[in-house]
N, C-alpha and C positions, 0 to 999 in steps of 0.2 A: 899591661900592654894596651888592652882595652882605652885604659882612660888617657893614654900615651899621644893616641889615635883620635880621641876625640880633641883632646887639648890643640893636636898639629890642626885639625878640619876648622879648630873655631880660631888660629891665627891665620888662617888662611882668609878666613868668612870677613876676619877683621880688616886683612890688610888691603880686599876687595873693598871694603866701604867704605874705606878712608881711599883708594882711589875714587874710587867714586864719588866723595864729596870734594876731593879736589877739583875735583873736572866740573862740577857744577860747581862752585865757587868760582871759573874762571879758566877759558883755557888757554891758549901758548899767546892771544891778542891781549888779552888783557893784563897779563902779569908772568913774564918767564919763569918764574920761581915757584908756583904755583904747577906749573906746568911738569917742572922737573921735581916735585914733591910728587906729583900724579906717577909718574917713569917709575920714581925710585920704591912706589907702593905697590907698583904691578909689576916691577923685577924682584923684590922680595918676597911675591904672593908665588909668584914661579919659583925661586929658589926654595920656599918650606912645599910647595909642590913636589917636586922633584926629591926632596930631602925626606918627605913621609913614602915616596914611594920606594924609596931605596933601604929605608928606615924597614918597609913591609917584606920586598924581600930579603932582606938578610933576614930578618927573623922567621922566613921562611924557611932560608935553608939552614937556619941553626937549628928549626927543629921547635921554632920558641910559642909560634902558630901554626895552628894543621888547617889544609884545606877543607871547606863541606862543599857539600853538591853533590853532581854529578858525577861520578868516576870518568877520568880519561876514557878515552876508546869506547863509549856505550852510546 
């Protein structure tokens, strides 16, 4: 699961710097397509967002990761 976790954080890292290099490569004045390559890097940075956290709690309430810290209510 560990390494599950790390793989989703570093498609995440990925999909940030390839918007990123869109955007400085050029933004919606200089080339539309470029622009909508930039969109579709930073909806799919949100989508494996959303999909590792969903991904964290189900395997929380299956039991598959246990919480550390701080106990509730202390």
């Amino acid at each position: 699961m560990k390494y599950l976790v790390m793989l989703a954080f570093a498609a995440i890292l990925l999909s940030l710097g390839s918007a990123l290099f869109f955007m400085m490569k050029g933004g919606p004045a200089k080339d539309p397509d470029k622009s909508s390559s930039m969109v579709k890097a930073l909806a799919l940075r949100v989508g494996l967002s959303v999909l590792l956290f969903i991904c964290i709690l189900v395997s929380w309430k299956l039991g598959w990761i246990q919480p550390t810290g701080i106990a509730p209510g202390q």
